[in-house]
Short mmCIF file of the C-alpha atoms (twelve columns), coordinates in Angstrom:
data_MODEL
# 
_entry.id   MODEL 
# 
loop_
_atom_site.group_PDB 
_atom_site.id 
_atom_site.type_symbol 
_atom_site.label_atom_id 
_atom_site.label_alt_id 
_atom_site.label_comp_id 
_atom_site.label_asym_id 
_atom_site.label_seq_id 
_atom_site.Cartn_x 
_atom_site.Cartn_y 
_atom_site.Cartn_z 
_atom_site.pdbx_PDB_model_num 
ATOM 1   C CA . UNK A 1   1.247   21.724  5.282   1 
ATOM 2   C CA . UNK A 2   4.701   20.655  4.597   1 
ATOM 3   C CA . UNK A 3   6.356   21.486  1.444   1 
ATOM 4   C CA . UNK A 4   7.455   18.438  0.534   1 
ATOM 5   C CA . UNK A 5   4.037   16.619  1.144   1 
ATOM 6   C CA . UNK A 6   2.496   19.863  -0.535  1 
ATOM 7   C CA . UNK A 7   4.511   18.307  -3.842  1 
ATOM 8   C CA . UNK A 8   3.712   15.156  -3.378  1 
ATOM 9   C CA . UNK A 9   0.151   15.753  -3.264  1 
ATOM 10  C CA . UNK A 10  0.641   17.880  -6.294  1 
ATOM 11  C CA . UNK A 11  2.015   14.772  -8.360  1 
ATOM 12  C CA . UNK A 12  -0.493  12.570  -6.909  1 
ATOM 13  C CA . UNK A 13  -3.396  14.466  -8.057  1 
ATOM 14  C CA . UNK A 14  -1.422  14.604  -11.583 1 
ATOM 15  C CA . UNK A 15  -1.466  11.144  -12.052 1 
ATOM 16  C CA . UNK A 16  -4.811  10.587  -11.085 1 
ATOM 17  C CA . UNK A 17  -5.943  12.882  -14.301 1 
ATOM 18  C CA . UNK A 18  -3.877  10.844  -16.437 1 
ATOM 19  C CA . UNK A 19  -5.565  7.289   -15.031 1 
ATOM 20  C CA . UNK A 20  -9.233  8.768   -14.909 1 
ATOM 21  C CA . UNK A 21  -8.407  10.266  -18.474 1 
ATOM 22  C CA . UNK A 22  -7.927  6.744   -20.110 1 
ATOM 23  C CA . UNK A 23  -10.482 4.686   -18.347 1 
ATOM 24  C CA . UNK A 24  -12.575 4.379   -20.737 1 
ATOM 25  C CA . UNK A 25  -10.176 3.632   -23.472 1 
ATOM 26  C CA . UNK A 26  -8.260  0.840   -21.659 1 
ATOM 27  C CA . UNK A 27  -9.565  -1.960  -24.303 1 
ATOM 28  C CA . UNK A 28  -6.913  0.182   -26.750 1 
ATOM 29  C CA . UNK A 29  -4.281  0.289   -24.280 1 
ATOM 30  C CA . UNK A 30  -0.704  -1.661  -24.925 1 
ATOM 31  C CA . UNK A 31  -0.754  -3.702  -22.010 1 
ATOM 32  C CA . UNK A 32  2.219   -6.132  -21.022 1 
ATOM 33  C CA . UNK A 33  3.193   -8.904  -18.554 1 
ATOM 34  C CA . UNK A 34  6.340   -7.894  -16.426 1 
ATOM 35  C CA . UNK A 35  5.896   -11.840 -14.389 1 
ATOM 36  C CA . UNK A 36  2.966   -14.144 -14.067 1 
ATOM 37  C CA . UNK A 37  -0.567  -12.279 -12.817 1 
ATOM 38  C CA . UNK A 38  1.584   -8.528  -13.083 1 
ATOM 39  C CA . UNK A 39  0.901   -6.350  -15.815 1 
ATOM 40  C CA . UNK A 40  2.055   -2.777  -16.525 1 
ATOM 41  C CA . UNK A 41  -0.202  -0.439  -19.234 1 
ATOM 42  C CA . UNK A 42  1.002   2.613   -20.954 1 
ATOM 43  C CA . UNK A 43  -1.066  4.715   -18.074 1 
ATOM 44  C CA . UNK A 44  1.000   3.398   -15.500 1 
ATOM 45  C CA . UNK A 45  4.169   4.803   -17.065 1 
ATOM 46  C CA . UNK A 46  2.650   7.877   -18.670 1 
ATOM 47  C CA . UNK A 47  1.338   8.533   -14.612 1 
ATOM 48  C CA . UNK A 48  4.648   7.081   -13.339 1 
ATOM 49  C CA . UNK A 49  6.594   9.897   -15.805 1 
ATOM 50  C CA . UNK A 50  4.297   13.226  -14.677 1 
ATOM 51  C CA . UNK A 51  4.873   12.222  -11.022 1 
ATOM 52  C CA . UNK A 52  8.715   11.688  -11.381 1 
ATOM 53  C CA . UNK A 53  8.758   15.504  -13.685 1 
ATOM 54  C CA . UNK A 54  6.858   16.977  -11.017 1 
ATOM 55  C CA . UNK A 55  9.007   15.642  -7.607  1 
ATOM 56  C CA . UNK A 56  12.196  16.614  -9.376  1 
ATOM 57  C CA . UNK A 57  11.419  19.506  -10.754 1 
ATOM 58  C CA . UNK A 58  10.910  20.747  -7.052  1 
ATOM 59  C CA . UNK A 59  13.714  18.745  -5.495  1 
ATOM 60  C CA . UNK A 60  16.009  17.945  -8.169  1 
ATOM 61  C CA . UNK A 61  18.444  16.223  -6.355  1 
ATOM 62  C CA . UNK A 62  16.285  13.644  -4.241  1 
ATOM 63  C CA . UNK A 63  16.032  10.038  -5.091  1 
ATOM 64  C CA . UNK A 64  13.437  8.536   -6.436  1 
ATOM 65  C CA . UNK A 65  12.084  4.542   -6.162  1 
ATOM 66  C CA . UNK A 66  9.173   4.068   -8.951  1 
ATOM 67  C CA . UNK A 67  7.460   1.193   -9.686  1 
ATOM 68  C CA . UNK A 68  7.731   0.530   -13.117 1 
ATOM 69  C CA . UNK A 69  11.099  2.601   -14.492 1 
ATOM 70  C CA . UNK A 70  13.240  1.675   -10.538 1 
ATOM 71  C CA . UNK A 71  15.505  3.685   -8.905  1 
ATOM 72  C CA . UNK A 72  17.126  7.490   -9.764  1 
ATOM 73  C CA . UNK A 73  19.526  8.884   -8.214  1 
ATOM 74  C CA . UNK A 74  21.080  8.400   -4.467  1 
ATOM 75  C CA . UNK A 75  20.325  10.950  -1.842  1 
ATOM 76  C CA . UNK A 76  19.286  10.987  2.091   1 
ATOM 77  C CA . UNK A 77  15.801  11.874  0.365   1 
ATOM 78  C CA . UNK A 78  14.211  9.459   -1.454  1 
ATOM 79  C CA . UNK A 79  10.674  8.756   -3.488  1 
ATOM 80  C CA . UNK A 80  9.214   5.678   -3.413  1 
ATOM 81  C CA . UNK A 81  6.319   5.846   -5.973  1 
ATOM 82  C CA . UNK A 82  3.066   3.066   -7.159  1 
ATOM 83  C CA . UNK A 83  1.798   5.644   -10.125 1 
ATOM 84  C CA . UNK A 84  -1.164  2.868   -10.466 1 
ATOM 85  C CA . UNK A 85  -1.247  0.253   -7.544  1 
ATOM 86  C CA . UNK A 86  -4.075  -1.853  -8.331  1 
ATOM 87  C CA . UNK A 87  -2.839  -2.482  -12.597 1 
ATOM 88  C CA . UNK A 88  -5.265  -5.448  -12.656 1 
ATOM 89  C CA . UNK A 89  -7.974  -3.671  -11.458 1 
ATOM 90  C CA . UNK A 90  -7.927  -0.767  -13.680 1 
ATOM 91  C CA . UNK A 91  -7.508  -2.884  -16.627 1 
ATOM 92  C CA . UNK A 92  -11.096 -4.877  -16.051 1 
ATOM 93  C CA . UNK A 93  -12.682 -1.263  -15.141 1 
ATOM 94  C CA . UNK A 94  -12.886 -2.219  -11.506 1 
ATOM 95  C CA . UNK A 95  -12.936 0.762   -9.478  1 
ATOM 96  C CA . UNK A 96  -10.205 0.014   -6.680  1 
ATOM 97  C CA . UNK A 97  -7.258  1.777   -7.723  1 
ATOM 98  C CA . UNK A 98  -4.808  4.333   -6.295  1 
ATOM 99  C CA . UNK A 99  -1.874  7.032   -6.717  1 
ATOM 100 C CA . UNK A 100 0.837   5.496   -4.055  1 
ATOM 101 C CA . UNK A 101 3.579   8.258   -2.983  1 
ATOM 102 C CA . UNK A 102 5.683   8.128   -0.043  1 
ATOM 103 C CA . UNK A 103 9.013   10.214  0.845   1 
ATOM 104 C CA . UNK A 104 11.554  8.545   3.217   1 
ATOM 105 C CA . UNK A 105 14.342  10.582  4.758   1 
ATOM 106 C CA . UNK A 106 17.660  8.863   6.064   1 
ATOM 107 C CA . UNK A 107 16.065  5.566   5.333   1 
ATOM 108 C CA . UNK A 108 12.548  6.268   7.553   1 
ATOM 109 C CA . UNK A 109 8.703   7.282   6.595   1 
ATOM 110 C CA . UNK A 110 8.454   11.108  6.499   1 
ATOM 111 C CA . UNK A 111 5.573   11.903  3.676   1 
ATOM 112 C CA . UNK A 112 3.167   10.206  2.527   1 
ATOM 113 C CA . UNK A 113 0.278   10.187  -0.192  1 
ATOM 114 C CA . UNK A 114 -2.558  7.721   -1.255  1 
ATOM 115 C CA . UNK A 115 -4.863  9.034   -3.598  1 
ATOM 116 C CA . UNK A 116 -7.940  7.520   -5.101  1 
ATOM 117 C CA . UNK A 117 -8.764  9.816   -8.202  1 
ATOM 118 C CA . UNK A 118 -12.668 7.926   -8.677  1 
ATOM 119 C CA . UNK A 119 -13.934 8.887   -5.292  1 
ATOM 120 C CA . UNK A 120 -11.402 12.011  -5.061  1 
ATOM 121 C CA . UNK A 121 -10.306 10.890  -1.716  1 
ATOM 122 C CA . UNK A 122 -6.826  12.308  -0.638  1 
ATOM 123 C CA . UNK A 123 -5.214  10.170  2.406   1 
ATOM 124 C CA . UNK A 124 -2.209  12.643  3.447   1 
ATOM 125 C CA . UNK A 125 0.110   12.024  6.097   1 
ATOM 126 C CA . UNK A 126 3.561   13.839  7.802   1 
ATOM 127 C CA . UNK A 127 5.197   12.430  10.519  1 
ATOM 128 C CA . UNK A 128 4.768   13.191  13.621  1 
ATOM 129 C CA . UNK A 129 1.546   14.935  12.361  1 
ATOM 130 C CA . UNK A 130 -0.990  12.508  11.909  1 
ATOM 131 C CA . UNK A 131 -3.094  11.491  9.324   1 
ATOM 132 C CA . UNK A 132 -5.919  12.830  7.375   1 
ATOM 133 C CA . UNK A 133 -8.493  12.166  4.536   1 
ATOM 134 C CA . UNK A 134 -9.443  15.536  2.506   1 
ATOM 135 C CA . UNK A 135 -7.983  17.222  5.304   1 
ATOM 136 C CA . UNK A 136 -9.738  15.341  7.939   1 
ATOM 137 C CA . UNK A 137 -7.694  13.945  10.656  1 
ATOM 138 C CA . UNK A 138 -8.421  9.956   11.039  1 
ATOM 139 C CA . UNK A 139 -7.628  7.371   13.340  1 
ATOM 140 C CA . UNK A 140 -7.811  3.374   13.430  1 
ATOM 141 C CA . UNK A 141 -10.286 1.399   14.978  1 
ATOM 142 C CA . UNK A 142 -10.110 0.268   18.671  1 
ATOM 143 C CA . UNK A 143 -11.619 -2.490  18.034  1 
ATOM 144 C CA . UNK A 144 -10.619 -5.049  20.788  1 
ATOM 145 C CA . UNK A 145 -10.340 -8.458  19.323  1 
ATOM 146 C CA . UNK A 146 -11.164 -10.279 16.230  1 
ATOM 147 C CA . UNK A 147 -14.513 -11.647 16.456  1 
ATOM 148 C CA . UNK A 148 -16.931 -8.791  14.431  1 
ATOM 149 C CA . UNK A 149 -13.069 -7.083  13.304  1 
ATOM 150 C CA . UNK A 150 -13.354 -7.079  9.221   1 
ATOM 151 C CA . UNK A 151 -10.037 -7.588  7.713   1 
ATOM 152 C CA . UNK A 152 -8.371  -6.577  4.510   1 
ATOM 153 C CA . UNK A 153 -5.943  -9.173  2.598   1 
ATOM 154 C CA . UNK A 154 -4.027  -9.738  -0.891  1 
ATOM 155 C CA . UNK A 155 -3.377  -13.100 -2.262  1 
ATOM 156 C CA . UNK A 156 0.139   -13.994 -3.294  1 
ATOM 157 C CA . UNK A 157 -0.538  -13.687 -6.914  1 
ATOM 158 C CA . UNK A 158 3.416   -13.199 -7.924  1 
ATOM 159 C CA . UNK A 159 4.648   -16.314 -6.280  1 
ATOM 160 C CA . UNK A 160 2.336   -18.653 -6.384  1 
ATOM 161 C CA . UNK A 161 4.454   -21.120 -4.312  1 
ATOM 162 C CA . UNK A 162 3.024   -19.497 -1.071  1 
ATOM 163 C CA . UNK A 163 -0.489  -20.180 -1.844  1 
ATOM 164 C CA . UNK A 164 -1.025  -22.945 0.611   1 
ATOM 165 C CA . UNK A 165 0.391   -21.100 3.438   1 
ATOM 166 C CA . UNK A 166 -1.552  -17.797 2.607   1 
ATOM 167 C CA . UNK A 167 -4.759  -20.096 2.375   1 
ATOM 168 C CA . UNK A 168 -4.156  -21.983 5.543   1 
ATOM 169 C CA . UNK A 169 -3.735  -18.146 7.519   1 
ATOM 170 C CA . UNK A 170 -7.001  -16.739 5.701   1 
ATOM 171 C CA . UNK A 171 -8.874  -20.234 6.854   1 
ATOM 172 C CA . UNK A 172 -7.704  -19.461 10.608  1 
ATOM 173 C CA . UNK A 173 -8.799  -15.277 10.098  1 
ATOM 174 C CA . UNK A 174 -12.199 -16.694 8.684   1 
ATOM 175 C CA . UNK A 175 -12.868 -18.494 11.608  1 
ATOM 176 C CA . UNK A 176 -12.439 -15.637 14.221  1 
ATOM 177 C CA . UNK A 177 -13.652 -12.234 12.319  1 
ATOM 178 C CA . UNK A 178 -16.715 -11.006 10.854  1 
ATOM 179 C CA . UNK A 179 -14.890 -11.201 7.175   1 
ATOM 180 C CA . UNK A 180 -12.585 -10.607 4.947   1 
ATOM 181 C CA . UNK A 181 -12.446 -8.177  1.834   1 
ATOM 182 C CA . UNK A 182 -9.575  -8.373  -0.998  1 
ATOM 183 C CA . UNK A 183 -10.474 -5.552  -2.864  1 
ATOM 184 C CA . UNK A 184 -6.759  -5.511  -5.331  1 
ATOM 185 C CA . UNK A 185 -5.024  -2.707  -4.066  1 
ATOM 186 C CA . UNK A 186 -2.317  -2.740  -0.788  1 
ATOM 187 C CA . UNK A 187 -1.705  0.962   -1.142  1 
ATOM 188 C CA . UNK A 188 -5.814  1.776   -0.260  1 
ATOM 189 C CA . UNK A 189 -6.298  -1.346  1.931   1 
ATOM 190 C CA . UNK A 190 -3.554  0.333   4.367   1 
ATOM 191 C CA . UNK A 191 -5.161  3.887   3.921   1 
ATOM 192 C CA . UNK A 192 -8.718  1.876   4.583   1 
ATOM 193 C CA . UNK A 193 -6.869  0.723   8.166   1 
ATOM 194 C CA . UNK A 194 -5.880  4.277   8.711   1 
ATOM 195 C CA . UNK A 195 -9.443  5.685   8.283   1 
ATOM 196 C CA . UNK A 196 -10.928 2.771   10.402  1 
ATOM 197 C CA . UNK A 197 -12.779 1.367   7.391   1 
ATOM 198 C CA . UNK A 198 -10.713 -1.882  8.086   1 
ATOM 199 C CA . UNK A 199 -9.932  -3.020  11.456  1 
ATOM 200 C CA . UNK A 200 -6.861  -4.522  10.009  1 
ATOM 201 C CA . UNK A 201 -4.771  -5.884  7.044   1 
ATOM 202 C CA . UNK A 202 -2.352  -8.502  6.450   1 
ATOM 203 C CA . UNK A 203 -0.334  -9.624  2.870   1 
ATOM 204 C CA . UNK A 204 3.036   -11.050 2.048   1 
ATOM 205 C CA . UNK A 205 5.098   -10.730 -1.383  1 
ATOM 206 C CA . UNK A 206 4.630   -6.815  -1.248  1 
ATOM 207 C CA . UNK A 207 6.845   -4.423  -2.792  1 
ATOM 208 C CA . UNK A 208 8.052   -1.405  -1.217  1 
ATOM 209 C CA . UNK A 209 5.956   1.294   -3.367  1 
ATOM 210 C CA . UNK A 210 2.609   -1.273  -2.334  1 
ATOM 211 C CA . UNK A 211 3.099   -0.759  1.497   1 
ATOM 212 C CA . UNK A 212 5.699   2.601   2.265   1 
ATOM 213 C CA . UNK A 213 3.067   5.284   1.926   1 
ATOM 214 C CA . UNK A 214 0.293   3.262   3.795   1 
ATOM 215 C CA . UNK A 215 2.135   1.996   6.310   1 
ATOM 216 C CA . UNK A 216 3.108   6.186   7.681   1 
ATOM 217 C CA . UNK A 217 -0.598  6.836   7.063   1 
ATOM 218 C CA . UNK A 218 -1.339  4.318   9.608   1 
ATOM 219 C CA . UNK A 219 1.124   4.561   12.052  1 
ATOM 220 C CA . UNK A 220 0.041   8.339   12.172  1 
ATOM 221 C CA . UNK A 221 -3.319  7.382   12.370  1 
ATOM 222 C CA . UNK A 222 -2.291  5.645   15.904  1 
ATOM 223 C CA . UNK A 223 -1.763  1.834   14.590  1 
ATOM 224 C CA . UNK A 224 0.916   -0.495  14.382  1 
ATOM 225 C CA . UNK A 225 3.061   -1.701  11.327  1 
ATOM 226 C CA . UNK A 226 4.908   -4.847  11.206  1 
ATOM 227 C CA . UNK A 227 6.462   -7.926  8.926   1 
ATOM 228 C CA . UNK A 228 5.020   -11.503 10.124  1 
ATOM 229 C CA . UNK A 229 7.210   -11.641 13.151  1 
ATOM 230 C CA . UNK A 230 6.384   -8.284  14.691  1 
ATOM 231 C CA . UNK A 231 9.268   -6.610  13.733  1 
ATOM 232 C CA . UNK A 232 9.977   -3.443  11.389  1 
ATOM 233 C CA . UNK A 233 11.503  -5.363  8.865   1 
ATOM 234 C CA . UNK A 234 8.153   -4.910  6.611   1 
ATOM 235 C CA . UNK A 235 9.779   -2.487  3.726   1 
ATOM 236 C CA . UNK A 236 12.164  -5.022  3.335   1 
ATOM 237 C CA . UNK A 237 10.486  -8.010  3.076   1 
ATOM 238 C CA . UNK A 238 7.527   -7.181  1.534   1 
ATOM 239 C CA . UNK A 239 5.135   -9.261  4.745   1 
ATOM 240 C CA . UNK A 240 2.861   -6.577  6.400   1 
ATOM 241 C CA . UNK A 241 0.611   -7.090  9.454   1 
ATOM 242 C CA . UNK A 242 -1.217  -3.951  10.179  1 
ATOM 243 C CA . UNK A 243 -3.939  -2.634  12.215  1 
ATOM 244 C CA . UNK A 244 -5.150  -0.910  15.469  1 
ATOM 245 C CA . UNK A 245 -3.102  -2.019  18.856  1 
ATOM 246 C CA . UNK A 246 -5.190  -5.165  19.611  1 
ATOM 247 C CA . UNK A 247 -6.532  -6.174  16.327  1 
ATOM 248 C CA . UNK A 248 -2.479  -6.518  14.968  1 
ATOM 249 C CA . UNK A 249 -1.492  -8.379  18.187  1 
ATOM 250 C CA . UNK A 250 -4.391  -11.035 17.544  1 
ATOM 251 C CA . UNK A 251 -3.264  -10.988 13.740  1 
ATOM 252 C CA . UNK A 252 -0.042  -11.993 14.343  1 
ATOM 253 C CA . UNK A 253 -0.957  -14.396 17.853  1 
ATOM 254 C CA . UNK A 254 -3.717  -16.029 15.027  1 
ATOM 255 C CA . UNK A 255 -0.521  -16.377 12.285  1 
ATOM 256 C CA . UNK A 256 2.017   -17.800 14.331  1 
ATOM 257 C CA . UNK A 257 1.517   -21.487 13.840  1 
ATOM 258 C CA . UNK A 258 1.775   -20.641 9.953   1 
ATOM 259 C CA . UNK A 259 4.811   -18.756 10.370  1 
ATOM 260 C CA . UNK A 260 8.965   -20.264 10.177  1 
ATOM 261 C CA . UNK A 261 10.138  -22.327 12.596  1 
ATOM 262 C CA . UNK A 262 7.454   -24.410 11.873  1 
ATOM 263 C CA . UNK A 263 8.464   -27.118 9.538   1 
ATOM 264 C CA . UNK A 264 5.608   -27.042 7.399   1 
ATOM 265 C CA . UNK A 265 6.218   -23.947 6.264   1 
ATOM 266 C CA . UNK A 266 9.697   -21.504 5.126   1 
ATOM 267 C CA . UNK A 267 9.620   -18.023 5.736   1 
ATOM 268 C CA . UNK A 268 8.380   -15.965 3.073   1 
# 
């Protein structure tokens, strides 16, 4: 195992105590509103802190890009870390929740960790070594098309402004698959494409931390990552298409008409 996902998988697993630890005391928790439908609890920074003390007490000098207290430090290494992707979620004791950890070296995926401390289920991945759950390697679907493909998607709950778009693309996915889950939580939707539980995922308004880890986990588990257009501009912008080689091309054939130059709608 590489060293650096070695630590990485050490601070996952440390955060995940610290969320299981207070899930039964989140009606006490201090819980604010950062924007409109995001909140941040005391357990995401308390799990946000433990990660950051463990990655830099290995590699004191790397970067680091966390959720919740932003961006340490400049180096060719840096952390991008979701101590608690899936806030909403943990605050109404639903249990779809995650540890989100990725490392990205000269600007490109290298490490990555998505950890789900319920069901104990460590999604690892180093490039150009594939991907594995609890040290079992895993692969997308092959599924060939979208009718019977079951889909994973987010709704824009930040900016509320895309709504009618995002509802107009989830009518035309309806129509052609077998269904749609949103379960609340990007990070383990992606690492659900990787292990073929989800033929494929789509979301816009993401932040880096919701998408960097999943997206290596999945292109090491032999799918495709890309924004709306089909380019590799998804860490940037936030819009993710994802899934195995056909299912993403008939994702993003099926989201064209929604998707800038059309007039009815800007690009996200």
């Amino acid at each position: 195992m590489h060293p650096m996902l070695n630590i990485a998988i050490r601070g996952a697993r440390k955060g995940g105590d610290i969320i299981v630890r207070h899930l039964d005391r989140v009606q006490g928790l201090r819980i604010d509103t950062k924007q409109q439908n995001d909140f941040v609890t005391e357990v995401d920074r308390l799990a946000e802190g433990a990660i950051i003390d463990i990655l830099l007490k290995a590699y004191p000098n790397h970067a680091i890009l966390a959720e919740e207290s932003g961006t340490h430090g400049s180096d060719e290494y840096q952390w991008v870390v979701d101590p608690l992707d899936g806030t909403t979620n943990f605050i109404h004791g639903f249990p779809q929740f995650a540890v989100s950890i990725a490392l990205k070296h000269r600007g490109r995926l290298d490490q990555a960790v998505v950890y789900d401390p319920l069901r104990q289920e460590l999604f690892t991945a180093s490039r150009g070594e594939g991907a594995l759950l609890n040290d079992r390697r895993i692969r997308v679907t092959q599924h060939p098309n979208l009718p019977g493909a079951l889909l994973g998607t987010g709704f824009p709950f930040r900016e509320l402004q895309h709504l009618d778009r995002y509802l107009a693309m989830l009518k035309a996915l309806i129509e052609v698959t077998s269904g749609i889950r949103r379960a609340g939580s990007a990070a383990l939707d992606l690492a659900y494409v990787a292990c073929g539980r989800l033929d494929g995922f789509w979301e816009f308004g993401l932040k880096q931390w919701d998408i960097a880890a999943g997206a290596l986990l999945i292109l090491e588990a032999g799918g495709i990552v890309s924004d709306l257009e089909g380019g590799p501009g998804y860490l940037r912008s936030g819009n993710v298409v994802t899934g195995g080689p056909k299912v993403h091309k008939e994702i993003l054939k099926t989201l064209e008409p929604f998707i800038a130059p059309n007039p009815n709608f800007s690009a996200v």
